[in-house]
C-alpha positions as CSV (number, residue, x, y, z in Angstrom):
1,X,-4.7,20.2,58.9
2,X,-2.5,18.0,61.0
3,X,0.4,16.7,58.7
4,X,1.7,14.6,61.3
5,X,-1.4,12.6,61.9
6,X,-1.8,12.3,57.9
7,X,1.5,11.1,57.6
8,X,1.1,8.9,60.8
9,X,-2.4,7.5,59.1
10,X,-1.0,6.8,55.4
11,X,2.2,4.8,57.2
12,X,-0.5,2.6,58.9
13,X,-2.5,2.4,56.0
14,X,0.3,1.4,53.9
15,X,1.3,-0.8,56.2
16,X,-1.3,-3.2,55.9
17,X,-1.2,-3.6,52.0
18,X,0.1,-7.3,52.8
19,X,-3.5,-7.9,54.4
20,X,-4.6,-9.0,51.1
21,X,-6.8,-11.3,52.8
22,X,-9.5,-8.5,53.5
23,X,-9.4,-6.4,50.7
24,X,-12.8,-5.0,51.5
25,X,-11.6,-3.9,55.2
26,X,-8.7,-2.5,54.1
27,X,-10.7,-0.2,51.3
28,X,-13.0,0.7,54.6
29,X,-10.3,1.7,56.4
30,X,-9.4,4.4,53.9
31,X,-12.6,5.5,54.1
32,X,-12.6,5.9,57.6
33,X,-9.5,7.8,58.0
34,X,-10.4,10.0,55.3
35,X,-13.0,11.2,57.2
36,X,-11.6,11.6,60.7
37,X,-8.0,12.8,58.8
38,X,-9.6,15.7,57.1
39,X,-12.2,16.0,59.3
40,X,-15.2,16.1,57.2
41,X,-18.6,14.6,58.0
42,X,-18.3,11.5,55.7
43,X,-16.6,9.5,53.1
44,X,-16.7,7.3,50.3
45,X,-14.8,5.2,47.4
46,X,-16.2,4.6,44.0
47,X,-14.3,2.5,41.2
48,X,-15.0,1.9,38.2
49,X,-17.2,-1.3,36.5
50,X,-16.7,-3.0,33.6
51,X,-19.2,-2.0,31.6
52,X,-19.6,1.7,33.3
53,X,-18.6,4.6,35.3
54,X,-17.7,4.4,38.5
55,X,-20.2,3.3,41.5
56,X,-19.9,3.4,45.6
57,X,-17.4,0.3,47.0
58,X,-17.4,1.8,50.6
59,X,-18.5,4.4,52.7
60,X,-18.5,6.2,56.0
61,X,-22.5,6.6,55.9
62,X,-25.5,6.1,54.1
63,X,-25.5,9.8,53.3
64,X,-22.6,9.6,51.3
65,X,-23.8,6.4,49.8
66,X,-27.1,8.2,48.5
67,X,-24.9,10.8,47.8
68,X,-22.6,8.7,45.4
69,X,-25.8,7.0,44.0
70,X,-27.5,10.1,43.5
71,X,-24.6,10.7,40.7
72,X,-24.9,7.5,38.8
73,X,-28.3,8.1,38.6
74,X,-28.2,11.2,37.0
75,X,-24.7,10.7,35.4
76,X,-23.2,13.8,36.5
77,X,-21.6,15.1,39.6
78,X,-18.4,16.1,41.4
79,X,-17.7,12.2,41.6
80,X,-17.8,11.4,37.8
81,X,-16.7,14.5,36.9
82,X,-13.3,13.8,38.6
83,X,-13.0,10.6,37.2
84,X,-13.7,11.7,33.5
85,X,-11.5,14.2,33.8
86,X,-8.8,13.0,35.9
87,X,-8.5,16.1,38.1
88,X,-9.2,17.3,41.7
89,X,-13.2,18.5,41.9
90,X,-13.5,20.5,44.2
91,X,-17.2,22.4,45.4
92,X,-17.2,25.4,48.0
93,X,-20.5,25.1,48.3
94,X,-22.9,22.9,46.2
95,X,-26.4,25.2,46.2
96,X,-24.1,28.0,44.8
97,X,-22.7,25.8,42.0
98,X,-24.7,26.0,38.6
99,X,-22.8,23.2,37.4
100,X,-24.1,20.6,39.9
101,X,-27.9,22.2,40.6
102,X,-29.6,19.2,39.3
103,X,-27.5,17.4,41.8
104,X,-28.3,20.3,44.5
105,X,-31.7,19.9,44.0
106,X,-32.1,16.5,44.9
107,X,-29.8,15.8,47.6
108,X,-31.4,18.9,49.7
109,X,-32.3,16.6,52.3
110,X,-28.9,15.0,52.9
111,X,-27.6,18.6,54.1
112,X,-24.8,18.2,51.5
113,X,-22.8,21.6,51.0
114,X,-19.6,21.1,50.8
115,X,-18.1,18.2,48.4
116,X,-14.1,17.1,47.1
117,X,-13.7,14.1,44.9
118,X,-10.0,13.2,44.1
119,X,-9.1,10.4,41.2
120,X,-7.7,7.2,42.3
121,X,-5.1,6.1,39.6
122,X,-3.8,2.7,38.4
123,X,-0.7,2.9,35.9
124,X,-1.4,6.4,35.1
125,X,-5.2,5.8,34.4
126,X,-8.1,6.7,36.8
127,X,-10.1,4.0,38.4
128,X,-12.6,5.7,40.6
129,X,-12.1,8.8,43.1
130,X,-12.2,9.1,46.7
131,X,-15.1,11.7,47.9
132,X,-15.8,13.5,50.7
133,X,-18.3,15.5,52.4
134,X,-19.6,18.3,54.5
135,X,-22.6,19.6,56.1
136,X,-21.8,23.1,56.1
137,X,-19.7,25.5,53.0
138,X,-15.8,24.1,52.7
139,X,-13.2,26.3,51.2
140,X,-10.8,23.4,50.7
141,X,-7.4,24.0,51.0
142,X,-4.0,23.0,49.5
143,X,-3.3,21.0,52.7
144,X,-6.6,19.2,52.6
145,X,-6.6,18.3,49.2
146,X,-2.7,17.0,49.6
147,X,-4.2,14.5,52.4
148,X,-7.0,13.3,50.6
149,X,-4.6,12.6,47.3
150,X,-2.2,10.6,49.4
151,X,-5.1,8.5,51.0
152,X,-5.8,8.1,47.2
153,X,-2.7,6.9,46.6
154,X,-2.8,4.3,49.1
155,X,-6.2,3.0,48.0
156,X,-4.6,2.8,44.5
157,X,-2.0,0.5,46.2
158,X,-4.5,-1.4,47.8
159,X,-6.7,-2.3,45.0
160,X,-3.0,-2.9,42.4
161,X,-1.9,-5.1,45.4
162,X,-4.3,-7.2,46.6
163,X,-5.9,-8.0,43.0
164,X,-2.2,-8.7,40.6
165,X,-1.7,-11.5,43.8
166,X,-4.8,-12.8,42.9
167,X,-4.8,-12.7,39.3
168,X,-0.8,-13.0,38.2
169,X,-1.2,-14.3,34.8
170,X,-3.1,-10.7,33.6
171,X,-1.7,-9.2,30.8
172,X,-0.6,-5.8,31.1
173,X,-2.7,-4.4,28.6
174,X,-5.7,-6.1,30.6
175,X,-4.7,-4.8,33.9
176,X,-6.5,-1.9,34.6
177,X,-10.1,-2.8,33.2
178,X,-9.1,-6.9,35.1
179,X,-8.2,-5.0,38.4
180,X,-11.2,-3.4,38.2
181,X,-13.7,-6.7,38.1
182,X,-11.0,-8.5,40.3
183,X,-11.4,-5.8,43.0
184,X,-15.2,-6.8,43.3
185,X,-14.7,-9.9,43.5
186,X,-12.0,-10.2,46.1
187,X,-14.4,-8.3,48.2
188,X,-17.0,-10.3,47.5
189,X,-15.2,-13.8,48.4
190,X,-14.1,-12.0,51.5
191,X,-17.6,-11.2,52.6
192,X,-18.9,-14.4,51.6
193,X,-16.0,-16.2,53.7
194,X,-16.6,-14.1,56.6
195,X,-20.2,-14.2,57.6
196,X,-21.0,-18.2,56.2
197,X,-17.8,-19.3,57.9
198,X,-16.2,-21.2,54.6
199,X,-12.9,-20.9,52.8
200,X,-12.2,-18.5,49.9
201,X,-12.5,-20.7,47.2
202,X,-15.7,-22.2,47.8
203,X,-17.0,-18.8,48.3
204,X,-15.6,-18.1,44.9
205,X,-17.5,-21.8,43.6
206,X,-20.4,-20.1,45.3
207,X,-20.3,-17.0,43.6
208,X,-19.8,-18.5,40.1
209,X,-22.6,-20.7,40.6
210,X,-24.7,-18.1,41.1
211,X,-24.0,-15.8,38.4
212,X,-24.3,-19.0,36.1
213,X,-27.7,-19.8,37.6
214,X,-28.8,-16.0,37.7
215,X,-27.3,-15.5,34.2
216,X,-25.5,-12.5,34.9
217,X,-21.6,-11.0,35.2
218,X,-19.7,-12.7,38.0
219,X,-18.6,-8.7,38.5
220,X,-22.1,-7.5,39.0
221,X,-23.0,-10.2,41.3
222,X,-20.2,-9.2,43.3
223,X,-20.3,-6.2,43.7
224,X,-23.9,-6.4,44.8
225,X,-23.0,-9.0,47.7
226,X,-19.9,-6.1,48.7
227,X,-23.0,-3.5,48.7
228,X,-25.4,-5.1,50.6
229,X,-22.7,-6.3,53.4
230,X,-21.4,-2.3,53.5
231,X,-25.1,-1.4,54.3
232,X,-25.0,-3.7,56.7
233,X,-22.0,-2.7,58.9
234,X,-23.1,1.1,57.7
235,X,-26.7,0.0,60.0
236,X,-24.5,-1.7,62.8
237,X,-21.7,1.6,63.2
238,X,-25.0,4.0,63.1
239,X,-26.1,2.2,66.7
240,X,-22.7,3.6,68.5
241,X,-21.6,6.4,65.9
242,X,-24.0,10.1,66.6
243,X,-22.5,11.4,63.3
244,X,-23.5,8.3,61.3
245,X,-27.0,8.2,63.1
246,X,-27.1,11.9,61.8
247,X,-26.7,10.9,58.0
248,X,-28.7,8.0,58.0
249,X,-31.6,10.5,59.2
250,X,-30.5,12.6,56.6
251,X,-30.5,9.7,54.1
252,X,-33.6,8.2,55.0
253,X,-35.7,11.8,54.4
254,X,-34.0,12.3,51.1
255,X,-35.2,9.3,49.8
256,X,-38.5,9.6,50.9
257,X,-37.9,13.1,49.2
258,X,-36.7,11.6,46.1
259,X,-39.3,9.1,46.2
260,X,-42.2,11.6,45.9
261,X,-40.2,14.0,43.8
262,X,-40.1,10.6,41.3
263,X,-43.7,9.8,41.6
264,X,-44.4,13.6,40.8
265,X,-42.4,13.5,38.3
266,X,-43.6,10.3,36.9
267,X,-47.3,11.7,37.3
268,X,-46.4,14.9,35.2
269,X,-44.6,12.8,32.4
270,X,-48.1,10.6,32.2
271,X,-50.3,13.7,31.7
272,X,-47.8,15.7,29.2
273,X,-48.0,11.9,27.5
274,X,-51.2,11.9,27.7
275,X,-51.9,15.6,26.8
276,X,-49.0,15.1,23.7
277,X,-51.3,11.9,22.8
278,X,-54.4,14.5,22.5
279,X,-52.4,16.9,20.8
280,X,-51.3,14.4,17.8
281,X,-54.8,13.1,17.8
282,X,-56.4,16.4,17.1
283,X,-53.8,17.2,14.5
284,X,-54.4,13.6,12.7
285,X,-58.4,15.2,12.8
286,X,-57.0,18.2,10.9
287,X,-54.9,16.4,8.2
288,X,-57.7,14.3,7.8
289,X,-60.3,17.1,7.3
290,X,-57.7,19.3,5.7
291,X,-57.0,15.8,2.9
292,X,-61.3,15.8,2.5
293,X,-61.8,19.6,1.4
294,X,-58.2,18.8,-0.6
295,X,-59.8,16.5,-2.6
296,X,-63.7,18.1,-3.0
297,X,-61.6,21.2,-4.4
298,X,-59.3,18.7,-6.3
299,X,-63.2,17.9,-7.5
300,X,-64.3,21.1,-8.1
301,X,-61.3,21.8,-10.1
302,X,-61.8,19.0,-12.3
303,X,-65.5,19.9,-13.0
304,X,-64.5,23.2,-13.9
305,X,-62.3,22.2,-16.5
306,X,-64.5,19.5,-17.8
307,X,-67.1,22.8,-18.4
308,X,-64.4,25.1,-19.8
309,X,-63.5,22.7,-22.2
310,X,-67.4,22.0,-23.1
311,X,-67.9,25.4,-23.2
312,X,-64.7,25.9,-26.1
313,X,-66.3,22.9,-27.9
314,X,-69.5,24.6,-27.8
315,X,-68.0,27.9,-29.3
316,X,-65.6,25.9,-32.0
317,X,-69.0,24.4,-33.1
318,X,-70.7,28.1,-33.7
């Protein structure tokens, strides 16, 4: 690990927290540095939603952005796990951890092995985690883990900075969860100003007309327009970038892996339903017989009695 260039990167990094302007840019400029700094085969920032964990804001790849995806789905892995628990994860070698073999199981394809997530903290409180990745086993070390914590750091610094301009009149107590939506957004207005040539604020009118239209979060909306415009330049690096090519190979065969492995799966949940149906059906058949010979011998009973008791009358008689 090269502290110089880490140092070198972060006082860059740090440097262009006044670039407010491009909030998404500078959140992808983390990203990239984290993965050329540590040298690791990709990258990725997650914070968290309003209503949710934390999801994917940028990466270096699409592998990573399955990768991060991968961990919503399921709602476990190294990512959450770091941001529930505030704490450095930290995985050797992901096929040889039992904790994460769901996770292992599905991302096969990608060629994941080695995996660190670090939290990224606002006032004390996490916010999401920066994660990397590599193809082969990583033993990661004290020095690798210091880097990646002080590219955290910045990021924190990033997000605080670029959404408190934006939204002065916050209340403290509202900070963290209003940073949070704000972030989206600011991307959002960013992207939107950048590719249909028009001012911030309209591109803020634009967005809130939509979500009113669409009837949905102005959040949500946002941070699917930040999404889609990261796949995007994801698709255009991959052209010049061998190592990006790589994962989207990678990517694109675990989702056709995790396509089928769905369908299976979806195939095998209709016959157990289907066999379960069966099941209940043939034990409704049983009740029903079992209620029939409950009631002839309720029957039988009854007609037994009625004879004892003629048969006492007939002997009180003699």
């Amino acid at each position: 690990m090269d502290r110089q260039l880490v140092a070198r990167t972060v006082g860059e990094l740090r440097a262009t927290l006044a670039e407010t302007g491009d909030l998404l840019g500078g959140l992808q400029r983390v990203v990239d540095a984290t993965r050329t700094v540590v040298g690791v085969d990709g990258a990725g920032l997650t914070l968290a939603h309003e209503d949710g964990p934390p999801r994917w804001v940028a990466t270096t790849d699409r592998a990573m952005e399955l990768l991060e995806q991968i961990q919503q789905d399921f709602g476990e892995g190294p990512c959450l796990a770091a941001y529930a628990e505030d704490r450095v994860v930290a995985v050797e070698d992901l096929r040889r951890a039992p904790r994460w073999d769901r996770i292992a199981a599905v991302v096969g394809q990608l060629q994941v092995r080695g995996m660190v997530s670090v939290p990224v903290r606002l006032a004390g409180q996490p916010v999401g985690t920066l994660n990397a990745y590599t193809t082969n086993p990583r033993a990661w070390s004290a020095q690798e883990i210091d880097a990646l914590g002080a590219l955290a750091a910045v990021t924190a610094d990033l997000i605080h900075t670029g959404a408190e301009l934006a939204a002065r009149e916050i209340e403290v107590a509202q900070l963290r969860k209003a940073l949070v939506g704000r972030v989206w957004i600011e991307q959002a207005k960013g992207v939107l100003a950048g590719t249909r040539g028009i001012s911030p604020d309209a591109a803020f009118q634009r967005l809130r007309e939509q979500a009113r239209s669409s009837r949905r979060k102005l959040a949500d909306l946002a941070r699917e327009v930040v999404q889609d415009a990261q796949r995007e330049r994801i698709a255009a690096v991959a052209v010049h970038d061998a190592r990006v090519q790589a994962a989207e190979a990678r990517a694109q065969a675990a989702e056709q892996a995790l396509r089928a492995a769905q369908t299976e799966f979806s195939r095998r949940t209709a016959a157990l339903d289907r066999a379960q149906d069966t099941a209940d059906a043939r034990e409704r058949a049983a009740d029903e017989r079992d209620d029939v010979a409950n009631e002839r011998n309720r029957i039988a009973d009854q007609r037994e009695q009625a004879a004892d008791a003629r048969d006492r009358a007939s002997d009180d008689s003699d």
